[in-house]
MIKE-627792 format. One record per residue (C-alpha): residue number from 0; x, y, z. Coordinates in Angstrom, 2 decimals. Example, Ala and Ser with C-alpha at 12.3 -4.5 7.8 and 13.67 -1.06 7.14 Angstrom:
2
<rec n="0" px="12.30" py="-4.50" pz="7.80"/>
<rec n="1" px="13.67" py="-1.06" pz="7.14"/>
***
This chain:
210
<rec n="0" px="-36.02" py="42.69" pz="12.53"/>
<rec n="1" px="-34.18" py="41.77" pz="9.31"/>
<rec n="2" px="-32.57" py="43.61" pz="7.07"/>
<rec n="3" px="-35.13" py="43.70" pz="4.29"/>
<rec n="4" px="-37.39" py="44.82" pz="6.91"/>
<rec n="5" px="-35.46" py="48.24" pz="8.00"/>
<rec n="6" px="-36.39" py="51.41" pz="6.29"/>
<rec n="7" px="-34.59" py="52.01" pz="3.12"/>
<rec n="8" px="-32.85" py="54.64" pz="5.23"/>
<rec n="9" px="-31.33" py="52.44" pz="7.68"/>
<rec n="10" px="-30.22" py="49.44" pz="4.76"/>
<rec n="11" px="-28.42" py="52.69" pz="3.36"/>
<rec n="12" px="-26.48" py="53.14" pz="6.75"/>
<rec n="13" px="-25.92" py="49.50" pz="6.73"/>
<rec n="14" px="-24.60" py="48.90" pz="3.22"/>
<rec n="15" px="-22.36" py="52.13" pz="4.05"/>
<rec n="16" px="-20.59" py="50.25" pz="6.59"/>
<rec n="17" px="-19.04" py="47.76" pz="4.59"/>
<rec n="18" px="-16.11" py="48.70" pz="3.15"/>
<rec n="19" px="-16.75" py="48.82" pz="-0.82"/>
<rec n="20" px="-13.38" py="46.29" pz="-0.90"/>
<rec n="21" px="-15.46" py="43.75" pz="1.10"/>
<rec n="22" px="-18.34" py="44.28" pz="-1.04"/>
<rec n="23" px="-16.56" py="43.87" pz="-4.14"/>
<rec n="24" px="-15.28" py="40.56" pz="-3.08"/>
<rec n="25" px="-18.49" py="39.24" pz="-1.51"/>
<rec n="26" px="-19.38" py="37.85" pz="-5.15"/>
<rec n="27" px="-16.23" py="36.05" pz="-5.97"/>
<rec n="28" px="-16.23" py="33.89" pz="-3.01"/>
<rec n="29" px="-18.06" py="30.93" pz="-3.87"/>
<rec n="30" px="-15.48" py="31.03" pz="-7.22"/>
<rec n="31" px="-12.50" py="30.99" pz="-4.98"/>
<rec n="32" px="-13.90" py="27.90" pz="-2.96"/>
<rec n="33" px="-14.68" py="26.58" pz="-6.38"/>
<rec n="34" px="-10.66" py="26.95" pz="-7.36"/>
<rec n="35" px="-9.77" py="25.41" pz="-4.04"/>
<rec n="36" px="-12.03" py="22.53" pz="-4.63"/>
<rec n="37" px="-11.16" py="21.68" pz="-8.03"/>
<rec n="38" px="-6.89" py="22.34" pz="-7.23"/>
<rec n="39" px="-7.14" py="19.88" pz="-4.56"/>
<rec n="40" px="-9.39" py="17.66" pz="-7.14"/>
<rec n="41" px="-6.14" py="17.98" pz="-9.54"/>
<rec n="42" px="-4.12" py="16.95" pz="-7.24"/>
<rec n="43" px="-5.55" py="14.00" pz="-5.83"/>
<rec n="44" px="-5.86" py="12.85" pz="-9.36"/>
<rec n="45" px="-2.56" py="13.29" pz="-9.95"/>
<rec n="46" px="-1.27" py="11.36" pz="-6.61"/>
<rec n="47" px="-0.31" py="7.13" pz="-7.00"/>
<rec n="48" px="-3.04" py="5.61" pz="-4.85"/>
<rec n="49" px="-0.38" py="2.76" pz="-4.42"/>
<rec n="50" px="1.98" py="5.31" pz="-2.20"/>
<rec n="51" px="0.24" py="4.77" pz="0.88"/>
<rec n="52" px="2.59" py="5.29" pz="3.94"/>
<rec n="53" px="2.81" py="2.51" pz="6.11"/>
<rec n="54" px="3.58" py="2.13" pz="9.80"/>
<rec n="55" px="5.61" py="-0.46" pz="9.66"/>
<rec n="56" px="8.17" py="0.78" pz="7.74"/>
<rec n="57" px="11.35" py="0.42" pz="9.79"/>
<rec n="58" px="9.99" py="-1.77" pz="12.31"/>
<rec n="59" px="10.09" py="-5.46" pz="12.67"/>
<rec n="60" px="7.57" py="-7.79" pz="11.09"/>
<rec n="61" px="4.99" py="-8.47" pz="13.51"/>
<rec n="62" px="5.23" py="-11.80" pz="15.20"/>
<rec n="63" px="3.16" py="-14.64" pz="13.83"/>
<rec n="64" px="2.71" py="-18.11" pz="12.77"/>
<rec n="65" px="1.15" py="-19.26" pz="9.80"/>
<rec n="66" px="0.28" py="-23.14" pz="9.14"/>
<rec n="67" px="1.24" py="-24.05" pz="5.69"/>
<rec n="68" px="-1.66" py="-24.48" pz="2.81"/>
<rec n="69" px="-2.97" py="-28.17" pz="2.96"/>
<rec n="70" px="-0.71" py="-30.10" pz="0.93"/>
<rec n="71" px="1.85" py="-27.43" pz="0.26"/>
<rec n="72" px="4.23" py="-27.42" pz="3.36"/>
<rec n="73" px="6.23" py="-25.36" pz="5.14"/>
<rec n="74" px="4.25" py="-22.70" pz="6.57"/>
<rec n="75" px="5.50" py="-19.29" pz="7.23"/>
<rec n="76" px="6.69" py="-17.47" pz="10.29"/>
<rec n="77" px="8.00" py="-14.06" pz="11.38"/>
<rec n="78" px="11.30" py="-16.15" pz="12.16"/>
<rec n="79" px="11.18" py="-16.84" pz="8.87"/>
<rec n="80" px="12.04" py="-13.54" pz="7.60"/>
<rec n="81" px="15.51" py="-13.15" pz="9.45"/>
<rec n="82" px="18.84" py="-13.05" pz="8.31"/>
<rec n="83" px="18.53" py="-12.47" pz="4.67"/>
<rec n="84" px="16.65" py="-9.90" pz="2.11"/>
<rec n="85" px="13.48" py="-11.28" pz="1.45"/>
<rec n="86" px="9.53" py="-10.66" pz="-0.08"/>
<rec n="87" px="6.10" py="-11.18" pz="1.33"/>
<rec n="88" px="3.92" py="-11.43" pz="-1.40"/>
<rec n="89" px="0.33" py="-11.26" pz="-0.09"/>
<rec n="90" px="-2.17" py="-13.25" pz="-2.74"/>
<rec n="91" px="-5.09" py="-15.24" pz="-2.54"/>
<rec n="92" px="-6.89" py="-17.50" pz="-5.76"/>
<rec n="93" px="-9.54" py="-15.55" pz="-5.82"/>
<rec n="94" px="-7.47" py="-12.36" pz="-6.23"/>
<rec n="95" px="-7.40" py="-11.60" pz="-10.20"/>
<rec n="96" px="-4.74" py="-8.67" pz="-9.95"/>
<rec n="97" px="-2.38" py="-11.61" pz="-8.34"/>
<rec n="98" px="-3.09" py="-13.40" pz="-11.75"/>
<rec n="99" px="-1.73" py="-10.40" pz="-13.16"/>
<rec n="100" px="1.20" py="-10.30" pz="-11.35"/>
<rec n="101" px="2.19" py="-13.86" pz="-10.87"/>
<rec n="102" px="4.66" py="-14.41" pz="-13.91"/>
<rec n="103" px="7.29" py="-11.22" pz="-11.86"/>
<rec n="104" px="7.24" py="-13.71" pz="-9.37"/>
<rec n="105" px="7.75" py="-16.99" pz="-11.04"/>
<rec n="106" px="10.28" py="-14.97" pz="-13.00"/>
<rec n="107" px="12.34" py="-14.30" pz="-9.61"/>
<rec n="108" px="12.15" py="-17.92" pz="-8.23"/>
<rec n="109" px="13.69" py="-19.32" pz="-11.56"/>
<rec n="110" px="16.56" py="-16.50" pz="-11.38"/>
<rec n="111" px="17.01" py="-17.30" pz="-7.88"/>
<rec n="112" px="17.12" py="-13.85" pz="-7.12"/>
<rec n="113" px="15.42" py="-13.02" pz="-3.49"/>
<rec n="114" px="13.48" py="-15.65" pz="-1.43"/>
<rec n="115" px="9.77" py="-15.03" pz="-2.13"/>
<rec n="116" px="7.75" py="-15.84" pz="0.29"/>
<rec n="117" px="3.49" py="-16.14" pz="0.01"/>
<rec n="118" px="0.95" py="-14.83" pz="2.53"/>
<rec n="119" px="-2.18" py="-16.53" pz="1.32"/>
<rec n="120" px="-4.90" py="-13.93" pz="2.27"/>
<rec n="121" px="-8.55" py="-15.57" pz="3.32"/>
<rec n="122" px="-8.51" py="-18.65" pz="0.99"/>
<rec n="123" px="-9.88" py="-21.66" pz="1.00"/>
<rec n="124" px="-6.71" py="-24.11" pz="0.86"/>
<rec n="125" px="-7.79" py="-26.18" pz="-1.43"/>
<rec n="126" px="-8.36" py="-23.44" pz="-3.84"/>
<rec n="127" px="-4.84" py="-21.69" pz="-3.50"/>
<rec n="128" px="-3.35" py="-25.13" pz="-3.89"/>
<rec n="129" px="-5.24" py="-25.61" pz="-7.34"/>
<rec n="130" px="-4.34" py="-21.86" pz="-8.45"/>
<rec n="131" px="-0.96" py="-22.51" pz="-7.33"/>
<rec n="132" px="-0.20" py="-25.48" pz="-8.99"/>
<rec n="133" px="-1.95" py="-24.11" pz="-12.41"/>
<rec n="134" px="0.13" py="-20.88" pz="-12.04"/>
<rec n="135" px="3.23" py="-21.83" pz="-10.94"/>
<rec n="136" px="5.02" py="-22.11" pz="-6.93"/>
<rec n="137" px="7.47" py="-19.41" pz="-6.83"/>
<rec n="138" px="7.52" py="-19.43" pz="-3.18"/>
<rec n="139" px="10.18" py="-20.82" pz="-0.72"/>
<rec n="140" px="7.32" py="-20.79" pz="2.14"/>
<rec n="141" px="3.75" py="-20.04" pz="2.57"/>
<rec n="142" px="1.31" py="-19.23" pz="5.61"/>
<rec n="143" px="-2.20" py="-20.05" pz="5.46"/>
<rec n="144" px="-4.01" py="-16.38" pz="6.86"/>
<rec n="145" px="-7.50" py="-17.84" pz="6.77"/>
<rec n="146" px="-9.14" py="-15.37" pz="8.90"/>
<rec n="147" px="-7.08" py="-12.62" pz="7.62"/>
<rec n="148" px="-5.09" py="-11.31" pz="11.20"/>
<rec n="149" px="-1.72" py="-11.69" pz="10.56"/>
<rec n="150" px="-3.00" py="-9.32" pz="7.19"/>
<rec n="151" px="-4.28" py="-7.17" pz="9.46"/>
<rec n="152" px="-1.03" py="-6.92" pz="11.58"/>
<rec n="153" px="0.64" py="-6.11" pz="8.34"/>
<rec n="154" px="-1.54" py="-3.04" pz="7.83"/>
<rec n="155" px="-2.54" py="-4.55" pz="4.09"/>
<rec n="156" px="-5.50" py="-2.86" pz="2.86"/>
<rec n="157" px="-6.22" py="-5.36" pz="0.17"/>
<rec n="158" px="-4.36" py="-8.49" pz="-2.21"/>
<rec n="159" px="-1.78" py="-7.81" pz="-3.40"/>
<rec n="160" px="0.45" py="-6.54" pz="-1.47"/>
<rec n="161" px="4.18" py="-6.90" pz="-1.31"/>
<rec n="162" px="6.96" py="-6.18" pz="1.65"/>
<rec n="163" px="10.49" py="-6.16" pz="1.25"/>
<rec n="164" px="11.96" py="-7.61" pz="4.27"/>
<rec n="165" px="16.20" py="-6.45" pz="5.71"/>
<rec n="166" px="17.82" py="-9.25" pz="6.80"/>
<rec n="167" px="17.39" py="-7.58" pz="10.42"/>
<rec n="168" px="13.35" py="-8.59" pz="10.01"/>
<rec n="169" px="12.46" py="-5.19" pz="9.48"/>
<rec n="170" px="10.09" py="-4.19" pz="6.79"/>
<rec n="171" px="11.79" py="-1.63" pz="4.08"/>
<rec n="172" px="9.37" py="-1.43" pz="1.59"/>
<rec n="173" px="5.80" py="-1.81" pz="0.76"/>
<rec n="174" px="3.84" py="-1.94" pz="-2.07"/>
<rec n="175" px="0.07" py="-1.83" pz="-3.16"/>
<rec n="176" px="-1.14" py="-3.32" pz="-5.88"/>
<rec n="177" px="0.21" py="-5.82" pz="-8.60"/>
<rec n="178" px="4.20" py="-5.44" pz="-8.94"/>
<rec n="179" px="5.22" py="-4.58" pz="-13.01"/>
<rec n="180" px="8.42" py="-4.35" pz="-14.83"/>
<rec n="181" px="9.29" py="-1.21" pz="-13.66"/>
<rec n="182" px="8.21" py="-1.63" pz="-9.65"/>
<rec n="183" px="10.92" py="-4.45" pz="-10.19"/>
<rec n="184" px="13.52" py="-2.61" pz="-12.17"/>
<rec n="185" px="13.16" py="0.40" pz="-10.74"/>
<rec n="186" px="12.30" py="0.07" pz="-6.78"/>
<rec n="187" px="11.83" py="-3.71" pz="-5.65"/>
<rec n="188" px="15.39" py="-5.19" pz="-6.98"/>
<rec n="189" px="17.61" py="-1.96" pz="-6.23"/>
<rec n="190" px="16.51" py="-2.13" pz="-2.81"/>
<rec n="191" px="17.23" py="-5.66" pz="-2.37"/>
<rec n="192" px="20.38" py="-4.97" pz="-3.44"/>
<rec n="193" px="20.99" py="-2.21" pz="-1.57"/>
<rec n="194" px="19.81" py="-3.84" pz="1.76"/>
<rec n="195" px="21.86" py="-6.48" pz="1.46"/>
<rec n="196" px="25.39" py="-4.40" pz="1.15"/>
<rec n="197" px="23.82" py="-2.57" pz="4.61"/>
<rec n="198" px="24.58" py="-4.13" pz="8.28"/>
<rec n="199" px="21.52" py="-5.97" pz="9.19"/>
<rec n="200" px="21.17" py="-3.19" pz="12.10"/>
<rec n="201" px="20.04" py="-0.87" pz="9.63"/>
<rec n="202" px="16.44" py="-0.09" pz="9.44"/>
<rec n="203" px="16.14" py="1.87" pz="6.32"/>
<rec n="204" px="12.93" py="4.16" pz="5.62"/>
<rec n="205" px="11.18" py="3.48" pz="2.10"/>
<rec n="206" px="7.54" py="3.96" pz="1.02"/>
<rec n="207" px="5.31" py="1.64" pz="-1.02"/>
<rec n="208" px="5.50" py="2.67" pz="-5.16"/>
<rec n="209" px="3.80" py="1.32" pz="-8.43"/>
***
């Protein structure tokens, strides 16, 4: 039997049972999961979708390697990135936010100031050779990920991406999204710097930034 189906008598016992606290808060519930809903609504809009932690960080590269794009030798290797402070820049030609980013990196190749290296994320050759040689090269070496594994290995989520790699091989640093004047300024080149004044044994912990 239901409640709207006891005698008025017995719904009277009933509602006596309830404390009066209980029923005095009974109607502001769905407002406090309302509050709850829209704080944690505030705060995800107020969170940098590019500082995504990554599993890597501290560990060594995984090992791979990449042929070199089709007219554009060498190719790229996990040996590659060992010994000195260096970048991964995962692109691809048909990336546009890569377009956006491009002159940073062209910017560091003339400077000379860290090895860039390119990841060339599920391109046609052909195509990345044409974008790169309308663009700009600013990379020392590039690996041709056609079907997108050694990406995969990386943990990237999507182009670009960048890594800072120690000179012991291990990643330091990654970051989603196009790089900017101030991921440069700011994160990218202190680090560098910073890594290489630390003994290459030295895995240090960072996470990815606009």
């Amino acid at each position: 039997m239901s409640t709207t189906d006891r005698p008025a008598a017995d719904r009277r016992t009933i509602a006596r049972r309830v404390p009066p606290v209980s029923r005095r808060w009974l109607p502001k519930i769905p407002l406090v999961i309302f509050g709850g809903l829209a704080a944690a609504f505030a705060v995800g809009l107020t969170m940098n979708p590019a500082v995504i932690p990554s599993p890597l960080i501290g560990k060594p590269v995984p090992e791979f390697v990449l042929p070199p794009i089709s007219g554009r030798p060498p190719g790229l290797s996990s040996a590659d990135l060992h010994g000195e402070v260096t970048i991964v820049n995962v692109f691809a030609s048909w990336c546009t936010a890569c377009r956006e980013e491009h002159p940073y990196w062209m910017r560091l190749s003339a400077e000379g100031t860290v090895p860039v290296h390119g990841l060339d994320y599920k391109d046609a050759p052909d195509n990345a050779l044409a974008w790169l040689r309308s663009l700009g090269d600013p990379y020392e070496k590039v690996g041709s990920d056609r079907n997108g594994r050694v990406a995969i290995d990386f943990g990237v989520y999507g182009v670009p991406e960048t890594f800072v790699i120690g000179r012991d091989g291990r990643v330091a640093y990654k970051h989603i999204g196009p790089v900017n004047q101030r991921a440069l300024e700011e994160t990218i080149l202190p680090l560098v710097r910073r890594l290489r004044q630390e003994p290459a044994v030295t895995a240090p912990v960072a996470s990815g930034s606009r």
